[in-house]
PQR file of N, CA, C, O and H, with PARSE charges and radii, in Angstrom:
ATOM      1  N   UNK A   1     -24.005  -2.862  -6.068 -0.4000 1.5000
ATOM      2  CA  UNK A   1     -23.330  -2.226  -4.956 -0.0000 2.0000
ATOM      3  C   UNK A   1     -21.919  -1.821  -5.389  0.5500 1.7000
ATOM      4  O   UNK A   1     -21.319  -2.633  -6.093 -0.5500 1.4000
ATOM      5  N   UNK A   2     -21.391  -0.831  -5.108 -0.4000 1.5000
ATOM      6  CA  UNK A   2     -20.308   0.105  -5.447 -0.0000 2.0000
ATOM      7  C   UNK A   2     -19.219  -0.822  -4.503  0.5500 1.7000
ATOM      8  O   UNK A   2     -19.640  -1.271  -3.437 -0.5500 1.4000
ATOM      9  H   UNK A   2     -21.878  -0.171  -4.536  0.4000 1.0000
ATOM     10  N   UNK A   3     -17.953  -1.067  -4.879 -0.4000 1.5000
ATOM     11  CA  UNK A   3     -16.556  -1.390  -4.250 -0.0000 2.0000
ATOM     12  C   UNK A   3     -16.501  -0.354  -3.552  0.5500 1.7000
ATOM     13  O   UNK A   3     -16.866   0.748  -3.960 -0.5500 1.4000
ATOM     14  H   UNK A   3     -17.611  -0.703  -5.745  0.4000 1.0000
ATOM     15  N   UNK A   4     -16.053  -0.574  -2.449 -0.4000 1.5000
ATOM     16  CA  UNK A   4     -15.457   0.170  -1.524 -0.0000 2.0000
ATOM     17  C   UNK A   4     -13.707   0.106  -2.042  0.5500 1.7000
ATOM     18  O   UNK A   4     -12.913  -0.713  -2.505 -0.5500 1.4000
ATOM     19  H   UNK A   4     -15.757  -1.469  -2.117  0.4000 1.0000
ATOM     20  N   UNK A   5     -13.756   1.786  -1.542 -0.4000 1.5000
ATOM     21  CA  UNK A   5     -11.719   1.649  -2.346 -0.0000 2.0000
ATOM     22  C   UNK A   5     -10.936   2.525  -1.327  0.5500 1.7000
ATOM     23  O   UNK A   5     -11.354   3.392  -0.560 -0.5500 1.4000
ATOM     24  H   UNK A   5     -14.401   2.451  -1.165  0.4000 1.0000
ATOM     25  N   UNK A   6      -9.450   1.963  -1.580 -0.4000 1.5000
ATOM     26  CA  UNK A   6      -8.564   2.526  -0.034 -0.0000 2.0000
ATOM     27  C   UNK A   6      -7.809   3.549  -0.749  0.5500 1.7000
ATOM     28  O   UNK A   6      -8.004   3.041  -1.852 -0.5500 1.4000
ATOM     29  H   UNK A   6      -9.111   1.258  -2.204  0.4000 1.0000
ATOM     30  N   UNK A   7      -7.312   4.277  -0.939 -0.4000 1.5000
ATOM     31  CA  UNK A   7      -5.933   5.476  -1.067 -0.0000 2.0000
ATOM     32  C   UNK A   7      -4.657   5.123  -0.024  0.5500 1.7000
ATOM     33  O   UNK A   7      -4.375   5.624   1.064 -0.5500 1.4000
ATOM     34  H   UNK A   7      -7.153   4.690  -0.042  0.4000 1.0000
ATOM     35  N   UNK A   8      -3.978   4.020  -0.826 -0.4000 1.5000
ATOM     36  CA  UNK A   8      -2.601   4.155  -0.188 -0.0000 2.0000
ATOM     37  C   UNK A   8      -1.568   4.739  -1.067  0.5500 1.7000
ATOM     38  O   UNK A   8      -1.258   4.745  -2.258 -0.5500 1.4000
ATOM     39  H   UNK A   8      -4.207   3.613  -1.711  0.4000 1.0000
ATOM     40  N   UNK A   9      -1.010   5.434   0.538 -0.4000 1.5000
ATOM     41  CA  UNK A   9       0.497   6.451   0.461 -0.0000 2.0000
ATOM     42  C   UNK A   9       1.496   6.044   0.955  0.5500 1.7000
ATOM     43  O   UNK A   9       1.630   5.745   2.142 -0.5500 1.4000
ATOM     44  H   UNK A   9      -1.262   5.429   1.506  0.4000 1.0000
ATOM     45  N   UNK A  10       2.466   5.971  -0.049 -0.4000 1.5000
ATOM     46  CA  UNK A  10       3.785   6.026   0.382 -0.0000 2.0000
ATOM     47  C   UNK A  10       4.371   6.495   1.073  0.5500 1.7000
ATOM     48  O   UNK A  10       5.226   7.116   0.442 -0.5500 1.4000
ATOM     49  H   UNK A  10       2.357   6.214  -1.013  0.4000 1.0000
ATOM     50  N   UNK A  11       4.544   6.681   2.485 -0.4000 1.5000
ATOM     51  CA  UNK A  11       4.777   7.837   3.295 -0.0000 2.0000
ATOM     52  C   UNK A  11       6.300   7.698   3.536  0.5500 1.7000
ATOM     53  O   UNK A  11       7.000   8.710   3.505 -0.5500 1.4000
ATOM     54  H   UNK A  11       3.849   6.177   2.997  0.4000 1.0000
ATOM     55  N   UNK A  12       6.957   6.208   3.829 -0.4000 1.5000
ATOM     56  CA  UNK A  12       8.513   5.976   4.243 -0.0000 2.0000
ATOM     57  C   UNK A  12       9.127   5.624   2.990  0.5500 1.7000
ATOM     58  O   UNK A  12       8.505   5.585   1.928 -0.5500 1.4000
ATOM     59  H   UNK A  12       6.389   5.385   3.855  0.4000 1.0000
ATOM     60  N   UNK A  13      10.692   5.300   3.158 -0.4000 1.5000
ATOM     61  CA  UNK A  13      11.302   4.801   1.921 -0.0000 2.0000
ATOM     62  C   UNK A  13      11.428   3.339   2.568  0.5500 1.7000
ATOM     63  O   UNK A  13      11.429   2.992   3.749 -0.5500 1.4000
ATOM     64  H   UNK A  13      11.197   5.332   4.021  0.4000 1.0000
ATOM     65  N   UNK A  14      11.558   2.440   1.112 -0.4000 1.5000
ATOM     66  CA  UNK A  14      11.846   1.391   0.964 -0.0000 2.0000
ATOM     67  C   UNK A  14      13.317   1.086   1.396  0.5500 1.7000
ATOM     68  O   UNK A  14      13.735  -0.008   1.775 -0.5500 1.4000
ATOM     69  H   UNK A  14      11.558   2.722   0.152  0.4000 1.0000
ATOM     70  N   UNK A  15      14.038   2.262   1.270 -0.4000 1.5000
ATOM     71  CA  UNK A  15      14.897   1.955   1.736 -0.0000 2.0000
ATOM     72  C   UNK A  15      15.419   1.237   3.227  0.5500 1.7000
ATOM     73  O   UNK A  15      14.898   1.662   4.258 -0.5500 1.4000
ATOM     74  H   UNK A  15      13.698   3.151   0.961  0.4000 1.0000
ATOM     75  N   UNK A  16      16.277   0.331   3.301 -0.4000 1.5000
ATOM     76  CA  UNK A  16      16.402  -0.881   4.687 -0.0000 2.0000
ATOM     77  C   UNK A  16      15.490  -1.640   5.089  0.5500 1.7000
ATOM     78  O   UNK A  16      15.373  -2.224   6.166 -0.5500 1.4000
ATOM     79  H   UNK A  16      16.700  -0.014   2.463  0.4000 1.0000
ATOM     80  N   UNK A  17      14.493  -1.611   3.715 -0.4000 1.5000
ATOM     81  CA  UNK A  17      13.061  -2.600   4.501 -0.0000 2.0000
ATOM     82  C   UNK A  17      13.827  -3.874   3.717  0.5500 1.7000
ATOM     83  O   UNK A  17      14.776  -3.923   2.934 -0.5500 1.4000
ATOM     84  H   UNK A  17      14.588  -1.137   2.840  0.4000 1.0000
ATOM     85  N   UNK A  18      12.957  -4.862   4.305 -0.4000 1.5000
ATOM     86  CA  UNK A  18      13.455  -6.578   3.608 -0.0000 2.0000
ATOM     87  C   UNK A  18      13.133  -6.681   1.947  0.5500 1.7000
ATOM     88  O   UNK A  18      12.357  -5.857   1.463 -0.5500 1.4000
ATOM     89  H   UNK A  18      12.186  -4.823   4.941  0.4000 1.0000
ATOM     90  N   UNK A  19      13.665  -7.571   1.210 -0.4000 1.5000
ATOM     91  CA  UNK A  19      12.774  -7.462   0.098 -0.0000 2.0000
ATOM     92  C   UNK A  19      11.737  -7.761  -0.470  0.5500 1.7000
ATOM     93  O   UNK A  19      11.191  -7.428  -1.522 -0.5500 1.4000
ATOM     94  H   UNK A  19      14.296  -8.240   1.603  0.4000 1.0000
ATOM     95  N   UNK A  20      11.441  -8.677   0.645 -0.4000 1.5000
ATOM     96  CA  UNK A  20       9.716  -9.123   0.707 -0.0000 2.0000
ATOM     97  C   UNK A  20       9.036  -7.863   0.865  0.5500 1.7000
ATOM     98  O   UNK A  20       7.964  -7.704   0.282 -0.5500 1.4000
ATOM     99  H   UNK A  20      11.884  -8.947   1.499  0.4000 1.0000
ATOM    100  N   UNK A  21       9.676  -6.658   1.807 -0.4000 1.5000
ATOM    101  CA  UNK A  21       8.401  -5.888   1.793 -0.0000 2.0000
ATOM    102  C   UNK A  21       8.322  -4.979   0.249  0.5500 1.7000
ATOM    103  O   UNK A  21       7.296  -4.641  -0.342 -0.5500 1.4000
ATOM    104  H   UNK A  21      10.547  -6.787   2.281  0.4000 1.0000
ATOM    105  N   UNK A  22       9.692  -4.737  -0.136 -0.4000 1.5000
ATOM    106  CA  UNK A  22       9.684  -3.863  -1.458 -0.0000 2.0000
ATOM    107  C   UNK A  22       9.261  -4.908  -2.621  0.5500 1.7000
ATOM    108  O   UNK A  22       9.348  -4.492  -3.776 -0.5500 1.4000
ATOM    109  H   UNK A  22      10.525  -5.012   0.345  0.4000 1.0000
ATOM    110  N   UNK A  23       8.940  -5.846  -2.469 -0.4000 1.5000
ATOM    111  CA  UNK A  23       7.733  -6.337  -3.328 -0.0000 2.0000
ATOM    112  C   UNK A  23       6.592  -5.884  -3.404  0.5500 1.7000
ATOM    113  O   UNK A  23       6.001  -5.475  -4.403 -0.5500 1.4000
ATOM    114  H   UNK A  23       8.869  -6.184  -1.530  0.4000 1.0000
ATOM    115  N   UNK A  24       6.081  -5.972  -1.818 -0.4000 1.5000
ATOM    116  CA  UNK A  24       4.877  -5.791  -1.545 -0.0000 2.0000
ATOM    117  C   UNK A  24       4.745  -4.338  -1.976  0.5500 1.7000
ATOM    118  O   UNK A  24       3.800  -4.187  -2.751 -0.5500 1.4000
ATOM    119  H   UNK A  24       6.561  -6.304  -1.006  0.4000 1.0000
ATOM    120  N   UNK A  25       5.435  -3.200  -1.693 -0.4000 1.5000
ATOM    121  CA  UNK A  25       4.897  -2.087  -2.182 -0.0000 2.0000
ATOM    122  C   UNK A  25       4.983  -1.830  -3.472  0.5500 1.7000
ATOM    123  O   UNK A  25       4.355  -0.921  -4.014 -0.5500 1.4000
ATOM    124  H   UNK A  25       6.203  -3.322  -1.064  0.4000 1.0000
ATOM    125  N   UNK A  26       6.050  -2.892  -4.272 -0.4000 1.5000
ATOM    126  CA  UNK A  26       5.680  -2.529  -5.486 -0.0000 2.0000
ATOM    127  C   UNK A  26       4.657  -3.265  -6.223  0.5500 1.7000
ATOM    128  O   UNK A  26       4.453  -2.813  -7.349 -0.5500 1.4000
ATOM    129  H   UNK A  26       6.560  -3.631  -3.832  0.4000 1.0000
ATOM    130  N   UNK A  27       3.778  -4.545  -5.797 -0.4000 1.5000
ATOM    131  CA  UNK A  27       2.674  -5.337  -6.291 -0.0000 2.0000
ATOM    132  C   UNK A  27       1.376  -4.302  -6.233  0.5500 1.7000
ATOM    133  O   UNK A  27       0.437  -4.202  -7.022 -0.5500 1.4000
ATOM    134  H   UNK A  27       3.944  -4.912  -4.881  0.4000 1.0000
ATOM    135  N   UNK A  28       1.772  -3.287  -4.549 -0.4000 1.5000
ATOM    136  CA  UNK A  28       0.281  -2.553  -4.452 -0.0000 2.0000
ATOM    137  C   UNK A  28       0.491  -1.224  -5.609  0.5500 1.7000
ATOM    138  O   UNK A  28      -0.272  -0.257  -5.608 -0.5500 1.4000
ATOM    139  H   UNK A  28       2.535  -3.368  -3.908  0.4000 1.0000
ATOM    140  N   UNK A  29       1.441  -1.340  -6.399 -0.4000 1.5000
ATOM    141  CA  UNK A  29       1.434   0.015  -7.209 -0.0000 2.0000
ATOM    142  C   UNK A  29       2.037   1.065  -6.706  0.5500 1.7000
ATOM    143  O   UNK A  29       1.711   2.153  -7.179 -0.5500 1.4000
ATOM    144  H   UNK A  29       2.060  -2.125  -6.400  0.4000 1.0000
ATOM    145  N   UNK A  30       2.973   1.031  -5.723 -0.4000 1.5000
ATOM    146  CA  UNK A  30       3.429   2.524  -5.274 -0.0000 2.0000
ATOM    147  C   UNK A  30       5.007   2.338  -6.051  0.5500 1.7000
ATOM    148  O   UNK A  30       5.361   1.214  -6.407 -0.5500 1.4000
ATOM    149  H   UNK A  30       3.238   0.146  -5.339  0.4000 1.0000
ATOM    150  N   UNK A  31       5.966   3.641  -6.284 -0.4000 1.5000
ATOM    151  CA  UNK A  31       6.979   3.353  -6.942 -0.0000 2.0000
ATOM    152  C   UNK A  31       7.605   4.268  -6.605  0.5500 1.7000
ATOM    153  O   UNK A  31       8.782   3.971  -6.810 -0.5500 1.4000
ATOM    154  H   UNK A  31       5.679   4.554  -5.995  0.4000 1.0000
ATOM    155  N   UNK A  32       7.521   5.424  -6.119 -0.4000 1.5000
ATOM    156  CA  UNK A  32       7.605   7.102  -5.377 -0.0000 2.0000
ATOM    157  C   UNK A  32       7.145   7.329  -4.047  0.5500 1.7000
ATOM    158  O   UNK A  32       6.032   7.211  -3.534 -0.5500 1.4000
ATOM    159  H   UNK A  32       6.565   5.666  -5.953  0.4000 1.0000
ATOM    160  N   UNK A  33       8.350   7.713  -3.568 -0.4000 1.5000
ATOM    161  CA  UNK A  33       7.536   8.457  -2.276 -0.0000 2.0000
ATOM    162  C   UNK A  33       6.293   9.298  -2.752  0.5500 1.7000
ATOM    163  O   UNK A  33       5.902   9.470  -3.907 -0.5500 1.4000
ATOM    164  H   UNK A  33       9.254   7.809  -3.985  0.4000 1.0000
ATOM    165  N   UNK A  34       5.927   9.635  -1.926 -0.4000 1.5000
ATOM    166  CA  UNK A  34       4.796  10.099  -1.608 -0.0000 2.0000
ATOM    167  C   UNK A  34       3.255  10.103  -2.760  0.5500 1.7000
ATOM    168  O   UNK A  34       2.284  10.857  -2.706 -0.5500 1.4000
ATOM    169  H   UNK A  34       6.245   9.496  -0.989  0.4000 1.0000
ATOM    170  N   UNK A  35       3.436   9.363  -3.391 -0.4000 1.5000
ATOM    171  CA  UNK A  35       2.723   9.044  -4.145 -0.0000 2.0000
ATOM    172  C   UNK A  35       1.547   7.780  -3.848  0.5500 1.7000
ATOM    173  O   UNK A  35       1.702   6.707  -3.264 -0.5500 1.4000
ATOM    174  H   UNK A  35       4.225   8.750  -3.435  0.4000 1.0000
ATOM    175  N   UNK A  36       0.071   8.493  -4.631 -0.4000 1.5000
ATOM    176  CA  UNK A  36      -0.479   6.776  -3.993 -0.0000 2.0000
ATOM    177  C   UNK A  36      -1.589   6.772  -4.875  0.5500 1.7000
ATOM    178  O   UNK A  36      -1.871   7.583  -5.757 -0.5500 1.4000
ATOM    179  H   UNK A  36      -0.054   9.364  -5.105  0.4000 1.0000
ATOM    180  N   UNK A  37      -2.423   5.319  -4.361 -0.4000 1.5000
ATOM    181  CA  UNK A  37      -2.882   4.397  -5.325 -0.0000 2.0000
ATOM    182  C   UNK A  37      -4.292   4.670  -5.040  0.5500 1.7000
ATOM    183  O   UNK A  37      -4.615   5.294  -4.030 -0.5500 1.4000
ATOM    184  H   UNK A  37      -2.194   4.661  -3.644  0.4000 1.0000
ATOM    185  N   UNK A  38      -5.175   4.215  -5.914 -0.4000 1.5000
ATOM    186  CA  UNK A  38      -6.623   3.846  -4.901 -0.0000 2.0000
ATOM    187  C   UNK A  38      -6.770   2.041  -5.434  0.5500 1.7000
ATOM    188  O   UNK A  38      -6.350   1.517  -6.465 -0.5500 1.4000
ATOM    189  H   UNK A  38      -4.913   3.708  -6.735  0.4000 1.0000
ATOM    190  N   UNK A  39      -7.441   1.499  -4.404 -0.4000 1.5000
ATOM    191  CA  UNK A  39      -7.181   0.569  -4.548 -0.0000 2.0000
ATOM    192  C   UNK A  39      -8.621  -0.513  -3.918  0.5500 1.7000
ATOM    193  O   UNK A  39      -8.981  -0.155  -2.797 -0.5500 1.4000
ATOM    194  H   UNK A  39      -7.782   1.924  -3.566  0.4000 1.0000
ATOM    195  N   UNK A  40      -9.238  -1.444  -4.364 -0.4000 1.5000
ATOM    196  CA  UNK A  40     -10.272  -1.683  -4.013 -0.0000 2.0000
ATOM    197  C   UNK A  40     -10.226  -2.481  -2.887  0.5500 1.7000
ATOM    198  O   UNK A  40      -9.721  -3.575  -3.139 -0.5500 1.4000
ATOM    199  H   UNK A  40      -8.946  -1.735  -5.275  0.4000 1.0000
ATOM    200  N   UNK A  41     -10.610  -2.321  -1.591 -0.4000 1.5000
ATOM    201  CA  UNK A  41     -10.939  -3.081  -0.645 -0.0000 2.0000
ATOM    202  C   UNK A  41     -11.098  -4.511  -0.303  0.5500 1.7000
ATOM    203  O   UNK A  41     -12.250  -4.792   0.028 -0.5500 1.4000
ATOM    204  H   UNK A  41     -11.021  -1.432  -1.386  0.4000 1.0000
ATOM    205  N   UNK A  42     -10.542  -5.158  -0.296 -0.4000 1.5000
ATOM    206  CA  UNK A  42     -10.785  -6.678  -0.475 -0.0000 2.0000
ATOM    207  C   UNK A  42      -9.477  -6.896   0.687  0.5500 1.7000
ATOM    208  O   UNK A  42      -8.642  -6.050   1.010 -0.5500 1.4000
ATOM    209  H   UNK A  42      -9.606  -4.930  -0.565  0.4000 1.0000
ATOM    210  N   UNK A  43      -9.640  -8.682   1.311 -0.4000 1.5000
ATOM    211  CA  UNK A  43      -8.530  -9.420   2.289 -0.0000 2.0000
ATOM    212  C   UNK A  43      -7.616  -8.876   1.593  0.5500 1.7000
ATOM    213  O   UNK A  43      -6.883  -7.987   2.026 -0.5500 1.4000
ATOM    214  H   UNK A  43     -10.318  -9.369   1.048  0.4000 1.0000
ATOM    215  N   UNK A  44      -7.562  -9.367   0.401 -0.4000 1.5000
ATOM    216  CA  UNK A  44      -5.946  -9.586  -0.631 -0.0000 2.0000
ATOM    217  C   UNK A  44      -5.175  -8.222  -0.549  0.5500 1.7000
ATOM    218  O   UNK A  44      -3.959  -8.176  -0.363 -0.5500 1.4000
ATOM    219  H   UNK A  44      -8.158 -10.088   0.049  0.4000 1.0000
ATOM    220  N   UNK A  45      -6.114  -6.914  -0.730 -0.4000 1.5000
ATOM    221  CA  UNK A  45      -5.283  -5.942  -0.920 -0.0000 2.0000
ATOM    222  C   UNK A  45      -5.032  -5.330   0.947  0.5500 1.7000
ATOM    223  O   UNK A  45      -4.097  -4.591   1.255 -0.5500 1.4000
ATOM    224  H   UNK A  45      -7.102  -6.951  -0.881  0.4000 1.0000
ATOM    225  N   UNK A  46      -5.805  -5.708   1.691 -0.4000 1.5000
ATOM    226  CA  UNK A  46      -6.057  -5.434   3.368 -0.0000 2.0000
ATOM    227  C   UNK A  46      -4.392  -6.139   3.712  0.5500 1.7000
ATOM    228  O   UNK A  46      -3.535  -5.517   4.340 -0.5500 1.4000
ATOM    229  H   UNK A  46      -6.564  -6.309   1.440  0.4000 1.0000
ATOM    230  N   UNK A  47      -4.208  -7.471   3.175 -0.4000 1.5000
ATOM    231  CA  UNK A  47      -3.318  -8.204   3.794 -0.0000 2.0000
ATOM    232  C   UNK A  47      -1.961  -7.945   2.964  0.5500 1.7000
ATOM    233  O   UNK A  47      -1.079  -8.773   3.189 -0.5500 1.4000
ATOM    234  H   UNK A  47      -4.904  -7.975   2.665  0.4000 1.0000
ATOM    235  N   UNK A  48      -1.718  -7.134   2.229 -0.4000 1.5000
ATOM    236  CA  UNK A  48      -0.398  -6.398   1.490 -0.0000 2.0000
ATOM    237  C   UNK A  48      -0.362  -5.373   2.465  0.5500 1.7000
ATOM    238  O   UNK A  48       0.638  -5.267   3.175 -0.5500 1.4000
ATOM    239  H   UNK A  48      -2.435  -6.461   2.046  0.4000 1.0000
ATOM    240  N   UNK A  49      -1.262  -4.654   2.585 -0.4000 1.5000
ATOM    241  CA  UNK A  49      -1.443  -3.011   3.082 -0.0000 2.0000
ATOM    242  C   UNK A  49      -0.697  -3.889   4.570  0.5500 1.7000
ATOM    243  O   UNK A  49       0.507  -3.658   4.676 -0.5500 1.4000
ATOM    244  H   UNK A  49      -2.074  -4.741   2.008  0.4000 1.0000
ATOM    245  N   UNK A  50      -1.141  -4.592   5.395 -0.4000 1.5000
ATOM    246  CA  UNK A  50      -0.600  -5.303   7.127 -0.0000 2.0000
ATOM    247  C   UNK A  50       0.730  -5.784   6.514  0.5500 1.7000
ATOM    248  O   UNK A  50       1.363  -6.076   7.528 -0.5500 1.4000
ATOM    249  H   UNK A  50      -2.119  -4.780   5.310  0.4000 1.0000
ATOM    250  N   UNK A  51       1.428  -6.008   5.602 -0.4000 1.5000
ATOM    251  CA  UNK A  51       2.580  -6.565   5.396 -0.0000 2.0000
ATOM    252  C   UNK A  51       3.452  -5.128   5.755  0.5500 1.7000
ATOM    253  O   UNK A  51       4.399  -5.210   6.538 -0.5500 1.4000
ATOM    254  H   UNK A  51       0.913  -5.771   4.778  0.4000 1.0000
ATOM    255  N   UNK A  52       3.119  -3.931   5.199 -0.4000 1.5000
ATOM    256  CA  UNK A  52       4.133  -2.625   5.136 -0.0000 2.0000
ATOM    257  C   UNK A  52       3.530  -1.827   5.337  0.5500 1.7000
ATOM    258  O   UNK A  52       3.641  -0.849   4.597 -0.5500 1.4000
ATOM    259  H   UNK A  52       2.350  -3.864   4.564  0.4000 1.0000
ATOM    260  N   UNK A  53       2.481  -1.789   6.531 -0.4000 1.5000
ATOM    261  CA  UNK A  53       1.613  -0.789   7.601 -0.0000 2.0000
ATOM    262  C   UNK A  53       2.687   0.359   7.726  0.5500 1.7000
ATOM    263  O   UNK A  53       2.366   1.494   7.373 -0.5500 1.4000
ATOM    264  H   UNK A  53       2.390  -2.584   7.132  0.4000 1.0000
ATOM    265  N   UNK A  54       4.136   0.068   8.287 -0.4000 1.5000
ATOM    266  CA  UNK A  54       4.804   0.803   8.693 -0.0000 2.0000
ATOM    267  C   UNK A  54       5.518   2.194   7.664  0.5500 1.7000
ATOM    268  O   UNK A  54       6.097   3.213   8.041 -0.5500 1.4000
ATOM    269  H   UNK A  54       4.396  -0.854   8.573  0.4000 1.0000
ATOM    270  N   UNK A  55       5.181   1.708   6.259 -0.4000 1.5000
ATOM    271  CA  UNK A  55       5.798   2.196   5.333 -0.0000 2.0000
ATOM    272  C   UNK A  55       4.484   3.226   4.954  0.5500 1.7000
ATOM    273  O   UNK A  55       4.889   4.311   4.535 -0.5500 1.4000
ATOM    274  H   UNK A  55       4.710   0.880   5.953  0.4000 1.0000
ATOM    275  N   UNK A  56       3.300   3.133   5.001 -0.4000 1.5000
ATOM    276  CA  UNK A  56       2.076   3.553   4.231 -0.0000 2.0000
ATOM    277  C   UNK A  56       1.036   3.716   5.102  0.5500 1.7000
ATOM    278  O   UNK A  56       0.660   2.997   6.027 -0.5500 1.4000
ATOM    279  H   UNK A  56       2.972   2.252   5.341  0.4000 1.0000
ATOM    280  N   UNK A  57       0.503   5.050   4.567 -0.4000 1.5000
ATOM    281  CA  UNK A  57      -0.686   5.636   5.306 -0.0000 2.0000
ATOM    282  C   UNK A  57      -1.718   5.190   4.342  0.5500 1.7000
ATOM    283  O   UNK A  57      -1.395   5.079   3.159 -0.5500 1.4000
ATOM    284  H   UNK A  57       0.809   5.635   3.816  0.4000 1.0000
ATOM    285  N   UNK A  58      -2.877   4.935   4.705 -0.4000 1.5000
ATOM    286  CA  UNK A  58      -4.352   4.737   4.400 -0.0000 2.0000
ATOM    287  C   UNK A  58      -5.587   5.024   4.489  0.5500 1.7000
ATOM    288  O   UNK A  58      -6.031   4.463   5.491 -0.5500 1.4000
ATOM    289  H   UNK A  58      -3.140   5.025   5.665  0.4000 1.0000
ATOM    290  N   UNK A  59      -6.401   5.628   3.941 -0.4000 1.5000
ATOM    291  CA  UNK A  59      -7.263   6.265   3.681 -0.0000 2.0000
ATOM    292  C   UNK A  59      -8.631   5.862   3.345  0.5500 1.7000
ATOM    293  O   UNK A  59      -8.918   5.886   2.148 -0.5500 1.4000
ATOM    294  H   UNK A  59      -6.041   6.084   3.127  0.4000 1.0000
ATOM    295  N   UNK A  60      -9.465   5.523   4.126 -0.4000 1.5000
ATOM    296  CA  UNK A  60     -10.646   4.897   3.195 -0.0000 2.0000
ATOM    297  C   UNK A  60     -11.381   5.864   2.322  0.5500 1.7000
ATOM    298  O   UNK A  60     -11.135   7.046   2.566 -0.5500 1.4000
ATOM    299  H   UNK A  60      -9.231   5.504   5.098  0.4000 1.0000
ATOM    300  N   UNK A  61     -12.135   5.649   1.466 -0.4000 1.5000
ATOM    301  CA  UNK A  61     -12.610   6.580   0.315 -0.0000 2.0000
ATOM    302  C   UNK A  61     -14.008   6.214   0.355  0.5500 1.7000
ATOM    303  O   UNK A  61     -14.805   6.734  -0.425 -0.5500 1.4000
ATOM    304  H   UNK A  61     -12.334   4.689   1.268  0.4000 1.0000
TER
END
């Protein structure tokens, strides 16, 4: 069975977020606005993506 995989985008800046969250977007691989990742579906990567919902759009694939 094939992974299911997400496409997250950088849509806001990191800028004035906490630095817990500019971890988090930089653990999921984003480093640029508007730039993004694909990324395989799982809690672990679901529960980064709910940490900085506000920062990143998502895409299922």
């Amino acid at each position: 069975m094939a992974n299911k995989m997400v496409k997250v985008t950088l849509t806001k800046s990191t800028i004035g977020a906490s630095p817990k969250q500019k971890k988090v977007v930089e653990a999921l691989g984003l480093k640029k606005m508007q730039k993004s990742v694909e990324l395989i579906d799982n809690e672990a990567t679901r529960g980064a993506i709910a940490k900085v919902a506000h920062l990143v759009t998502v895409e299922e694939l």
